[in-house]
C-alpha positions in Angstrom: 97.2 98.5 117.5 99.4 96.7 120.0 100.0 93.2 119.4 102.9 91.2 121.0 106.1 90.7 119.8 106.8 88.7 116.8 103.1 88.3 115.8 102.1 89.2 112.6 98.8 90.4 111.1 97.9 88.6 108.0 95.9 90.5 105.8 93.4 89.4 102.8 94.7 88.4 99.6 93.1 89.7 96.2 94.0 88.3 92.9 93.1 91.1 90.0 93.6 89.2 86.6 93.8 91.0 83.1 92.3 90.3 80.4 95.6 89.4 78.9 95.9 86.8 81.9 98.5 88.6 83.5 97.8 88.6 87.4 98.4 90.5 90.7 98.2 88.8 94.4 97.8 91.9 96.8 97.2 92.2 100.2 93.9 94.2 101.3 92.8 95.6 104.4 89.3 94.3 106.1 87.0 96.9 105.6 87.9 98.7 102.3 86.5 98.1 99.1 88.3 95.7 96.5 87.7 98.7 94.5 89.9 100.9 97.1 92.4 97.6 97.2 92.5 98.3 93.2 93.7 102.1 93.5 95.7 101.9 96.3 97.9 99.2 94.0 97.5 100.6 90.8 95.6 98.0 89.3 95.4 98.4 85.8 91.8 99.4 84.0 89.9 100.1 87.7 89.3 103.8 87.2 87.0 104.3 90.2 85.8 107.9 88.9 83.0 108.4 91.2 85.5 107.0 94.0 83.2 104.1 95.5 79.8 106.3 95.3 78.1 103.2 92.9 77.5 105.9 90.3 79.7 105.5 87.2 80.7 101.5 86.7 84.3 102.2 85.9 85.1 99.7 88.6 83.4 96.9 86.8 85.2 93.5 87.7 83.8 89.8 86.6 84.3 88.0 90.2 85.3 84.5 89.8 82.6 81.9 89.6 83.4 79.8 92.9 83.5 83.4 95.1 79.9 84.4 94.4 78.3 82.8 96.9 80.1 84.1 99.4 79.9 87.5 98.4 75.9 89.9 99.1 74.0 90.1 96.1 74.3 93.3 94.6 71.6 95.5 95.6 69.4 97.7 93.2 71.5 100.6 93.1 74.6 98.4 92.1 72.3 95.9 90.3 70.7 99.1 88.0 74.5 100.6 87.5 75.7 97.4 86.2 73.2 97.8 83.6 75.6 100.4 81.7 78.6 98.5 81.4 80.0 96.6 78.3 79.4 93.0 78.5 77.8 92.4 81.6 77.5 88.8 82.8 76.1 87.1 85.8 79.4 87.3 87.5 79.6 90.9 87.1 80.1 93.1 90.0 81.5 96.7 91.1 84.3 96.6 92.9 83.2 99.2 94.9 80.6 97.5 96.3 82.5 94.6 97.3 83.8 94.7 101.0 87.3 92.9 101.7 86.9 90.9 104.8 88.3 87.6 106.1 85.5 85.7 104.3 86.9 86.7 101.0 90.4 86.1 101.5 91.7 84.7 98.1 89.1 86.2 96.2 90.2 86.4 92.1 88.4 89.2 90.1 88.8 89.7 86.7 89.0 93.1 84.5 87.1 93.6 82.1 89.0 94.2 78.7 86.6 96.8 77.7 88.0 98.8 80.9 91.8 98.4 80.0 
């Protein structure tokens, strides 16, 4: 993409937090999945094993409380896959179903323990 000279392209920011409260700012690209955004920066305890198909839960995150509304509901598919992880709570989401976009710049999901 051409842009002019000396003008950058900012990019989302995703916070992943452990369970042991260690954290990790990272830059995401519009479009993917925080789920891809996971992968692509080894995030620790998102496995992804289906690779973003909403069919295993191994991308389980808990998305922080003041982000929810701004984020889909999770539709039936997601909604019946979350129903096989450990410790599901009304913040629970998979990440692959979560797309990065300039609306959720700054977004803070945590992982699970049970993942780690």
């Amino acid at each position: 993409m051409d842009r002019p000279p000396g003008r950058r392209q900012l990019m989302p920011k995703i916070t992943f937090i452990q369970a042991d409260g260690n954290s990790s700012e990272v830059n995401a690209l519009s479009g993917d999945s925080v789920m891809e955004t996971a992968i692509d920066n080894d995030i620790n305890g998102i496995v992804a094993e289906c690779g973003g198909a909403c069919s295993c839960a191994t991308c389980h995150v808990y998305v922080a409380e003041d982000w929810l509304a701004k984020l889909p509901a999770p539709d039936a598919l997601e909604d019946g896959m979350l129903d096989c992880v450990i410790d599901r709570r009304p913040n629970s989401r998979l990440s692959c179903q979560i797309r990065v976009s300039d609306e959720i710049d700054g977004i803070s999901v945590n992982v699970p323990e049970s993942q780690i």
